[in-house]
C-alpha positions as CSV (number, residue, x, y, z in Angstrom):
1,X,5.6,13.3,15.9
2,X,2.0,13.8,15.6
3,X,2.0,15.0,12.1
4,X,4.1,11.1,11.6
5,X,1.1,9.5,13.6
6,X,-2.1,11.3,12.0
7,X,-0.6,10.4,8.4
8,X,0.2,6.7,9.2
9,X,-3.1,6.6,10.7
10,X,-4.6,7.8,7.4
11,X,-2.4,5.8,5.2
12,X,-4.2,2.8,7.7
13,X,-7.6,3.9,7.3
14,X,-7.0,4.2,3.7
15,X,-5.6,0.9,3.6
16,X,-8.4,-0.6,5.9
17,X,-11.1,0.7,3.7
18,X,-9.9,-0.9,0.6
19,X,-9.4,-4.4,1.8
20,X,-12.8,-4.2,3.4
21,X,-14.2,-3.8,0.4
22,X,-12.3,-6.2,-1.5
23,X,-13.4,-8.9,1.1
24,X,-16.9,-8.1,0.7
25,X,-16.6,-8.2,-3.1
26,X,-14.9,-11.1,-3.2
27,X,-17.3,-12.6,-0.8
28,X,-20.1,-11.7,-3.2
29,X,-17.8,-13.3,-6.6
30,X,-17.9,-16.6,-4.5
31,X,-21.5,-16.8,-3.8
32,X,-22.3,-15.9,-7.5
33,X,-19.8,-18.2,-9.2
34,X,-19.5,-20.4,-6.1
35,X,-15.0,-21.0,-6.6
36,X,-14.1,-22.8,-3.8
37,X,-10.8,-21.6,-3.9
38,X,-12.2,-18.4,-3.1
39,X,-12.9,-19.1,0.0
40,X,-8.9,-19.0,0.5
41,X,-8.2,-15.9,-0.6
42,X,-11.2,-14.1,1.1
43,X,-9.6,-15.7,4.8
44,X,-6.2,-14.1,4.0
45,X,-7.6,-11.0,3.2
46,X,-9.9,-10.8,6.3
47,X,-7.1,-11.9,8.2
48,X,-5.1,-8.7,6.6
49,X,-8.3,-6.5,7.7
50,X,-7.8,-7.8,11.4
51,X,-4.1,-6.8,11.3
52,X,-5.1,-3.3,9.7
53,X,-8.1,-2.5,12.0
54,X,-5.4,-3.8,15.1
55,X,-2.7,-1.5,14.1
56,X,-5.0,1.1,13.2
57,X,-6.3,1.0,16.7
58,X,-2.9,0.8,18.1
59,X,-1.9,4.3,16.0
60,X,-5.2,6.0,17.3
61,X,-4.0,5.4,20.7
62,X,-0.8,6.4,20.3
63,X,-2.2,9.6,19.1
64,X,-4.7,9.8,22.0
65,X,-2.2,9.6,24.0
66,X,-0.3,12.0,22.4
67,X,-2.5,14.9,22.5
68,X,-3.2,14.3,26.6
């Protein structure tokens, strides 16, 4: 079971990492071209972010709790 938990918590981080950075560049693509419709997509994908970094947290304390 902790093998299961520290690879979903990877695939998470993983995950995490690469919509943070999408947010953040599309962030940057709407102040430089300045598409309001932008402003959309970047909400939904922060919004995804906040899922990630809750279920991220809720895998790492599984695991914490785990290992105890």
């Amino acid at each position: 079971m902790e093998k299961s938990l520290r690879t979903n918590l990877e695939r998470v981080q993983n995950r995490l990492a690469v919509w943070l950075v999408l947010v953040i560049c599309l962030w940057i693509v709407k102040e430089i071209i300045g598409w309001g419709f932008l402003q959309y997509v970047i909400w939904l994908a922060a919004a995804y972010v906040v899922f990630l970094m809750g279920l991220w947290l809720s895998l790492a304390w599984q695991l914490w709790r785990h290992g105890k």
